[in-house]
C-alpha positions in Angstrom: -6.2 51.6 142.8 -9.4 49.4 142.7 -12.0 50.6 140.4 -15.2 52.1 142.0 -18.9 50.5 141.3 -21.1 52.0 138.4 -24.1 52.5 140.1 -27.0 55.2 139.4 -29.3 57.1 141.1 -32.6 55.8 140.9 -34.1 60.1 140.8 -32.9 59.7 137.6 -36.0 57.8 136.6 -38.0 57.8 139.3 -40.6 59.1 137.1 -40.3 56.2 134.9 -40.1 53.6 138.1 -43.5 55.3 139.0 -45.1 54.4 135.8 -43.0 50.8 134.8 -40.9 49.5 137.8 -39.9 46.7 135.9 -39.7 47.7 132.7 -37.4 50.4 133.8 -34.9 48.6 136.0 -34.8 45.6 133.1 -33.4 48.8 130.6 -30.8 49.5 132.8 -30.0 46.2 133.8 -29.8 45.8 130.1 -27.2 48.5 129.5 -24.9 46.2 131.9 -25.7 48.3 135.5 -25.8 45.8 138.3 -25.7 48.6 141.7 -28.2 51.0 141.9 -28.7 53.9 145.1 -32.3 53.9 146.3 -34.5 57.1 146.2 -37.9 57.1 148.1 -37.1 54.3 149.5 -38.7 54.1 152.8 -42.1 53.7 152.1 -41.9 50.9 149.4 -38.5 49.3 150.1 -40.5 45.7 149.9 -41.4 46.2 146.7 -38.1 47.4 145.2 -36.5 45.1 147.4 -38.0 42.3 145.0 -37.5 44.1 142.2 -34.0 44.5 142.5 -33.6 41.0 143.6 -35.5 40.1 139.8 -33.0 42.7 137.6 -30.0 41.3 139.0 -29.5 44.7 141.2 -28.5 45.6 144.5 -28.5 48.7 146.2 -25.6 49.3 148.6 -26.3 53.1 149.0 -29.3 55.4 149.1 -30.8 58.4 149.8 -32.8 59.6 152.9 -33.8 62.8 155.1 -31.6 62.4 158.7 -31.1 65.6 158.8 -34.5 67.7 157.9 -38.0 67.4 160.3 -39.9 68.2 156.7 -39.5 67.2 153.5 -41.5 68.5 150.0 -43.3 66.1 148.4 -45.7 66.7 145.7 -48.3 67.8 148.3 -46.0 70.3 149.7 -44.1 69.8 152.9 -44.9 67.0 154.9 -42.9 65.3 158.4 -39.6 63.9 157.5 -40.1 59.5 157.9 -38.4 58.9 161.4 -35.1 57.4 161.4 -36.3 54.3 163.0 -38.4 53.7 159.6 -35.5 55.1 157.4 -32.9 52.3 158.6 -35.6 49.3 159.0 -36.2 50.1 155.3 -32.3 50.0 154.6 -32.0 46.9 156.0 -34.9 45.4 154.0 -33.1 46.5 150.5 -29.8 45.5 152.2 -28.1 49.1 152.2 -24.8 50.0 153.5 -24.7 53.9 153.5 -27.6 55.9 154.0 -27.1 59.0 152.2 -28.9 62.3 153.3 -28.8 64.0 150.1 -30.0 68.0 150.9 -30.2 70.2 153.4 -31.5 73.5 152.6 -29.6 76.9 152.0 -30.6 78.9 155.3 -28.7 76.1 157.2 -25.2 76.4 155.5 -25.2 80.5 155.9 -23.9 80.3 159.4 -21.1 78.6 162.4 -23.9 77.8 164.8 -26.4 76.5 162.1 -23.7 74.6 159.8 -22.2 72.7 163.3 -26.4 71.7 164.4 -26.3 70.0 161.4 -22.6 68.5 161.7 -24.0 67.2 165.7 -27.5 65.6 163.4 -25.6 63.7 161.4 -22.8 62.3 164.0 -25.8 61.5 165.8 -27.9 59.9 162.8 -24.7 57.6 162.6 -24.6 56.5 166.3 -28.6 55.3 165.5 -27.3 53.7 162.4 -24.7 51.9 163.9 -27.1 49.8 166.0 -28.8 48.6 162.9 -25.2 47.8 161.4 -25.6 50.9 159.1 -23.1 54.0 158.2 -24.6 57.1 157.2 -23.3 60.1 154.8 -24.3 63.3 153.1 -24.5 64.4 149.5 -24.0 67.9 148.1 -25.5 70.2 145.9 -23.9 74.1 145.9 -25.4 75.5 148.8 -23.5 74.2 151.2 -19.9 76.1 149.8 -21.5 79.4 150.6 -20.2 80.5 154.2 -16.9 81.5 155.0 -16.4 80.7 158.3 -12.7 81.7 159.7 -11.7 81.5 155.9 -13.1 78.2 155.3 -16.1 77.1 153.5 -19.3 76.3 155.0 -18.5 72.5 153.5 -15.1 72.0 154.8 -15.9 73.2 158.5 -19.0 70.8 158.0 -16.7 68.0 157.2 -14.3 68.8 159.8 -17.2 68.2 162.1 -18.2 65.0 161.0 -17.1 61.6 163.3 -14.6 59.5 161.8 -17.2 56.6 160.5 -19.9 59.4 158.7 -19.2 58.9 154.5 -19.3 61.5 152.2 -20.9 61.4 148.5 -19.8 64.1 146.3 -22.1 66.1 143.4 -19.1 66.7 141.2 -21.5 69.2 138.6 -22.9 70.7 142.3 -19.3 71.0 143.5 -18.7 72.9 140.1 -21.8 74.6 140.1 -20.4 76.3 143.8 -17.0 77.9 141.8 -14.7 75.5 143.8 -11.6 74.3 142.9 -12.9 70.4 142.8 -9.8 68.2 142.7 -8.5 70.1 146.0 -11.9 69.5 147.7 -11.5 66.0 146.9 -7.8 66.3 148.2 -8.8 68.1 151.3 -11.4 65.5 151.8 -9.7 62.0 151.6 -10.6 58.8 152.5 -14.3 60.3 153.8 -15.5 60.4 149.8 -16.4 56.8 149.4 -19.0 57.5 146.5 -19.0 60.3 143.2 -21.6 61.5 141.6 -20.5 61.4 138.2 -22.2 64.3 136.6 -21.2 65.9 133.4 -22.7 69.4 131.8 -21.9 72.8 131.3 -21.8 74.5 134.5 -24.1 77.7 135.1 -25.0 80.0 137.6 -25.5 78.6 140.9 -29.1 78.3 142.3 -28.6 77.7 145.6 -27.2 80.9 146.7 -28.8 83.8 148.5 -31.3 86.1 146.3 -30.9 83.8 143.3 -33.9 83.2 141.4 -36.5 79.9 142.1 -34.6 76.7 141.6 -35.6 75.7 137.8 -33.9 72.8 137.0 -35.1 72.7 133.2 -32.7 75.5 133.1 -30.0 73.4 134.2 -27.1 71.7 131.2 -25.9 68.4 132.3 -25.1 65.7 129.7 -24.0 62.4 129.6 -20.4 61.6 130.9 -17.4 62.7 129.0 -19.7 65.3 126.8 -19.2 68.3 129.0 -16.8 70.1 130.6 -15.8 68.5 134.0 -12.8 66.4 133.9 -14.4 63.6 135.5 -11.6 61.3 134.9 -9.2 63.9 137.0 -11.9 63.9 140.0 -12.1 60.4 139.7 -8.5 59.5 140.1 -8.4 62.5 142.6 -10.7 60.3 144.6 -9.3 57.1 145.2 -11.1 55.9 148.4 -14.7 56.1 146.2 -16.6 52.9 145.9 -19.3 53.8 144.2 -19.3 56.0 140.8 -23.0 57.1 140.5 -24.8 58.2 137.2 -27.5 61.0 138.2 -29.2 63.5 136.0 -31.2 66.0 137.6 -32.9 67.2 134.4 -32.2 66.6 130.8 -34.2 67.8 128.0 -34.7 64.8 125.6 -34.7 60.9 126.0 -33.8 60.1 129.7 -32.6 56.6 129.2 -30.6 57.4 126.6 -28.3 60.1 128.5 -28.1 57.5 130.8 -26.8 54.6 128.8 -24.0 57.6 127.1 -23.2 58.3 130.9 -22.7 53.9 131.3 -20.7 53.8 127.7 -18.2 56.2 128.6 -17.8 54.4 132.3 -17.6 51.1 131.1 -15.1 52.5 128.4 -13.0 53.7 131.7 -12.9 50.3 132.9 -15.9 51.6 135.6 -18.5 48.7 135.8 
């Protein structure tokens, strides 16, 4: 089995990027990362673009609304960027997937809303295709949450999906949902072509009917191979993934440095 891509998902330290583009990337081109999946892409994809291209990166995968009209942004919501802009702006940082990577709670709760979304996305990838794109989606919890004919709201979703659409799986989200993870991954087969390899202590899921406000300083993820996932069994449960992505969505102290424990352990794994 060929070993997937350490890559890492630039949310990580996108407030960092925001202050110090290139005094960020250089750190984790330092630390020996060479892929990297693209956040907030679309409206300065130049820019990184030749940032990249200065670190020694690329970016084969990143993230992107296909399947939302609005998106929050620090100004609250605002019109989701059309997909027209979304791929042109792939194809300037030289992406291969384009990864939608959340679609909100009240869409996974039913049949009818979970298969809209299923018909957006086989869609999204029909667009892509004429631009020479493939298109995915990454999880967080919410999406587990319907049972629909004794299978969850994920699985039918997947079932739905056309034969070309990727998918990128939140292994500490997966967790987070109380699913048995290495049969998801089973279930799902060759369609997982990237991982996000997240470690922690899983809690209560947020993303579930009548749970309290998303608060993700209340969330305990940790640096690969210093919590309680077996990362190494989803991994080799996995064995179509190209990509192995570090993200943290939160972590209390020094940002960089979870990151670079997270690249350590990896590399360690033979995962570069």
């Amino acid at each position: 089995m060929a070993q997937p891509q350490l890559s890492i998902q630039l949310y990580t330290v996108n407030n960092l990027l925001e202050s110090d583009v290139d005094g960020t990337l250089a750190q984790l081109a330092a630390m020996g990362i060479r892929q990297v999946e693209a956040f907030a892409f679309v409206d300065r994809a130049e820019q990184l673009a030749e940032a990249f291209a200065k670190h020694g990166l690329q970016a084969k995968t990143g993230h992107a609304p296909l399947l939302s009209d609005e998106v929050r942004s620090p100004d609250g919501m605002v019109p989701a960027p059309t997909h027209a802009d979304v791929f042109a702006a792939a194809k300037t940082l030289g992406l291969e997937y384009v990864i939608d990577p959340f679609v909100a709670l009240e869409r996974w709760l039913t049949r009818e809303a979970i298969e809209e979304t299923a018909n957006r996305l086989n869609a999204a990838a029909k667009e892509a295709a004429e631009h020479g794109l493939k298109v995915g989606y990454h999880n967080h919890a919410q999406e587990f949450a319907a049972d629909i004919d004794g299978v969850n709201g994920y699985d039918y979703f997947a079932s739905l999906l056309d034969e070309e659409i990727m998918l990128e799986v939140d292994l500490f989200w997966a967790a987070t949902a109380k699913i048995d993870v290495l049969a998801l991954l089973g279930r799902l087969g060759d369609k997982v072509k990237a991982l996000h390899v997240k470690d922690g202590v899983v809690g209560e899921n947020p993303f579930v009917v009548g749970a309290p406000a998303y608060d993700k300083s209340t969330l305990d993820q940790r640096s690969a191979g210093q919590g309680e996932l077996p990362l190494l069994d989803f991994l080799a449960a996995a064995p179509s993934t190209e990509f192995a992505v570090i993200e943290f969505d939160y972590v209390p102290g020094d940002m960089l440095e979870a990151v670079r424990g997270s690249v350590e352990f990896l590399h360690q794994h033979g995962i570069r």
